[in-house]
C-alpha positions in Angstrom: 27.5 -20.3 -6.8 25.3 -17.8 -7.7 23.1 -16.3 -4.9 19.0 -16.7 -5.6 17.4 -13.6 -5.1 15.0 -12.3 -2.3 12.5 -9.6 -2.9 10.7 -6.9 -0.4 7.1 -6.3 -1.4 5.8 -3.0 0.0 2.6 -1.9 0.5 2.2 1.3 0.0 -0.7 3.8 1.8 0.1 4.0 5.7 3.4 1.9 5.1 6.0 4.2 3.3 3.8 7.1 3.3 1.5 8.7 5.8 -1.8 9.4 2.8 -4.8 9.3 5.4 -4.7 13.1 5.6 -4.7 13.4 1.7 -7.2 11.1 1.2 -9.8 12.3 4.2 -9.4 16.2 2.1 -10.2 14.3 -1.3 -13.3 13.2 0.0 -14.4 16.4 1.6 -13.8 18.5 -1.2 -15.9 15.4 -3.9 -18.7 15.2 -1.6 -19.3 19.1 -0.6 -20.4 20.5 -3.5 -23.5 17.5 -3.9 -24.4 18.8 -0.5 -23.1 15.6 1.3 -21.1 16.3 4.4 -18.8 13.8 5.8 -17.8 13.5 9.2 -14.1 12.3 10.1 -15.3 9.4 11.7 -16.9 8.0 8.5 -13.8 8.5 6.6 -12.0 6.3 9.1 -14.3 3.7 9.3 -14.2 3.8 5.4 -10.4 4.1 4.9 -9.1 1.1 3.0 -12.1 0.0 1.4 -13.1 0.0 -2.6 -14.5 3.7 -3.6 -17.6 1.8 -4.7 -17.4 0.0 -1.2 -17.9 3.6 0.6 -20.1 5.4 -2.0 -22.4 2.7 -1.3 -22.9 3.0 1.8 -22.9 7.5 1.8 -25.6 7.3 -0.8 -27.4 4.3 -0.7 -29.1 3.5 -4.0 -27.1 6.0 -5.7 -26.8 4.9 -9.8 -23.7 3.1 -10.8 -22.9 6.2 -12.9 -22.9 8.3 -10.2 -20.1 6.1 -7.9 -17.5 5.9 -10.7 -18.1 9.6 -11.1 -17.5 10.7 -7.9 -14.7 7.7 -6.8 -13.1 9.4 -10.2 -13.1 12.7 -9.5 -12.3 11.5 -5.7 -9.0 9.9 -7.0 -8.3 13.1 -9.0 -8.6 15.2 -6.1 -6.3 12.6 -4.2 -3.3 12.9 -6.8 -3.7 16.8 -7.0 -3.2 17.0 -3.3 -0.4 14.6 -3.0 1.8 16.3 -5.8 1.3 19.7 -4.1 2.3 18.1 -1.1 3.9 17.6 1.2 4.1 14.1 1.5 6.0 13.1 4.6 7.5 9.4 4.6 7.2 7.5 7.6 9.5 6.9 9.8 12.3 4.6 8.8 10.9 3.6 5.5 13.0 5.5 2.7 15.8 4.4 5.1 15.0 1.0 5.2 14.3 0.8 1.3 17.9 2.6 0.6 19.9 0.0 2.6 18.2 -2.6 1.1 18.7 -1.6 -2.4 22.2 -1.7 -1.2 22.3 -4.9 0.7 20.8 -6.3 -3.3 17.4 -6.9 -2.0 14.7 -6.5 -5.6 12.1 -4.1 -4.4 8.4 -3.3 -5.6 5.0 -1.6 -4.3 2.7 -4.1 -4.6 -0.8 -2.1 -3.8 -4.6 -1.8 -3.7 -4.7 2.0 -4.9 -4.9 2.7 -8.6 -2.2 2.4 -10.7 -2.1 6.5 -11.4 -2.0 6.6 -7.4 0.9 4.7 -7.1 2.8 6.1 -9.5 2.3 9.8 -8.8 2.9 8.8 -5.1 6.1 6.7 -5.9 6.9 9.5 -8.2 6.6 12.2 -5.3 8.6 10.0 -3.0 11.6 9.6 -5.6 10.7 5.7 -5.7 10.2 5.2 -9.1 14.0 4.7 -10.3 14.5 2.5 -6.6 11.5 0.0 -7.6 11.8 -3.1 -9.9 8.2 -3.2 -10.1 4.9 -0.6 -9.2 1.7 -3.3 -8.9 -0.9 -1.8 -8.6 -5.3 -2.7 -8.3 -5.6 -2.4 -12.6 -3.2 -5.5 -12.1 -4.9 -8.1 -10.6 -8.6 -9.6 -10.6 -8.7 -10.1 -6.5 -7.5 -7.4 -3.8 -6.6 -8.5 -0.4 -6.6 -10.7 1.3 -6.3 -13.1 -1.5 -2.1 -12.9 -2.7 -2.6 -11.8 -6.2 -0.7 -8.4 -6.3 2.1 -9.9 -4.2 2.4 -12.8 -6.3 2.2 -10.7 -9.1 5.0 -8.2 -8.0 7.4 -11.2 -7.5 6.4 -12.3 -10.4 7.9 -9.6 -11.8 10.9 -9.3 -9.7 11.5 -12.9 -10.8 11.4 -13.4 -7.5 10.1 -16.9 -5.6 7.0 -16.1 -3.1 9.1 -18.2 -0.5 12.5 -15.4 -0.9 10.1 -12.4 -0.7 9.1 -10.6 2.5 6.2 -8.3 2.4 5.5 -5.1 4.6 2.4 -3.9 5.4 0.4 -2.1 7.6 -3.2 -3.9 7.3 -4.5 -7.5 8.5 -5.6 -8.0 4.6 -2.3 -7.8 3.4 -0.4 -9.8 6.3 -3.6 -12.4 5.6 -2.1 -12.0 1.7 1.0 -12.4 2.4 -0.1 -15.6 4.3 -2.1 -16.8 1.2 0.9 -16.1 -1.0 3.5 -18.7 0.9 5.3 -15.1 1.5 7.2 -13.6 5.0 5.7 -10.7 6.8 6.2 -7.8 8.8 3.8 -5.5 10.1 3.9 -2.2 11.1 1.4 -0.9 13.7 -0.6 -2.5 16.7 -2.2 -6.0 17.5 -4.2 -6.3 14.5 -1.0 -7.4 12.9 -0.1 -10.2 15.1 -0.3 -12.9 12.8 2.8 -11.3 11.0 6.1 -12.9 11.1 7.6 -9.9 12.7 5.4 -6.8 14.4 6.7 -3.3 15.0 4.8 -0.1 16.1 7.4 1.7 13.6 9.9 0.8 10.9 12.4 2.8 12.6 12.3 0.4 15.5 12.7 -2.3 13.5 16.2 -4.6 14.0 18.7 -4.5 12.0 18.9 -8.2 10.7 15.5 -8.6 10.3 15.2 -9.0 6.4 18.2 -11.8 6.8 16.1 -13.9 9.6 13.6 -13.8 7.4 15.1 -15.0 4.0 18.1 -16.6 4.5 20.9 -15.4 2.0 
């Protein structure tokens, strides 16, 4: 009988990798030179949103031209940084996505960043040749919490949404997840709670838990 497959759909930003750093220097070194100096805290109340999400509310009633400028040269900045590195996995992750490639588990990033993001970060990381499939936000009309780039990346797999188990790190994407008819597991504090499985780390993270969760 052969076996139907199951699928792990990563998120990528604060799930394999630790970015915040990267992104919080991109933004300093866009906004400096217009003469607009952000504080750390903003950037962490902003992290995760849309570019045009967080432009909007630095420089209110700033043209349209202006925001894709800046997000642009933002994102630019970002993939610079990244591929001069370092870029330090976190914990468990790379190990985690080895033993599953092993244990015959498809695998793809399914994330809200660009697609030039993801792959200079997947690229950095040495994921490119592990992943069946890099999803990306160029691939999908809605971004978390709806399901589209999950369903899209299993899509791809040729994967059912019911055998695929996503990981994430954010509420939108355990909500997505949710949405999708998909397993979860979340890595970090309460915010998560409505995933399947919750861990502070993926290092602490059982042994069998892909298994429980999709049944061979």
């Amino acid at each position: 009988m052969t076996r139907r497959p199951r699928a792990v759909l990563w998120d990528l930003d604060g799930t394999i990798a630790d970015s915040k750093e990267f992104h919080w220097r991109a933004w300093r070194e866009t906004m400096l030179p217009g003469g607009v100096e952000i504080t750390y805290e903003q950037f962490l109340h902003s992290f995760g949103q849309r570019n045009d999400a967080i432009l909007g509310a630095w420089l209110p009633g700033a043209p349209a031209e202006r925001v894709k400028r800046l997000g642009d040269a933002k994102e630019e900045a970002f993939r610079r940084l990244v591929a001069t590195g370092p870029l330090h996995p976190l914990p468990g992750a790379l190990e985690w996505i080895e033993r599953l490639a092993h244990g015959g588990w498809k695998q793809a990033i399914a994330s809200s960043a660009p697609r030039a993001n993801v792959e200079t970060m997947a690229r950095v990381l040495k994921l490119d040749k592990v992943m069946g499939a890099l999803v990306s936000a160029e691939d999908v009309h809605r971004g978390k919490p709806e399901p589209d780039v999950f369903l899209a990346a299993a899509q791809r797999l040729g994967v059912e949404p019911a055998r695929s188990v996503v990981v994430e790190d954010a509420a939108a994407g355990i909500e997505a997840a949710r949405r999708g008819g998909m397993r979860s597991i979340g890595v970090g504090g309460d915010a998560l709670r409505e995933a399947d499985v919750l861990v502070t780390s993926l290092a602490d993270l059982p042994s069998d838990t892909f298994d429980r969760l999709v049944a061979v």
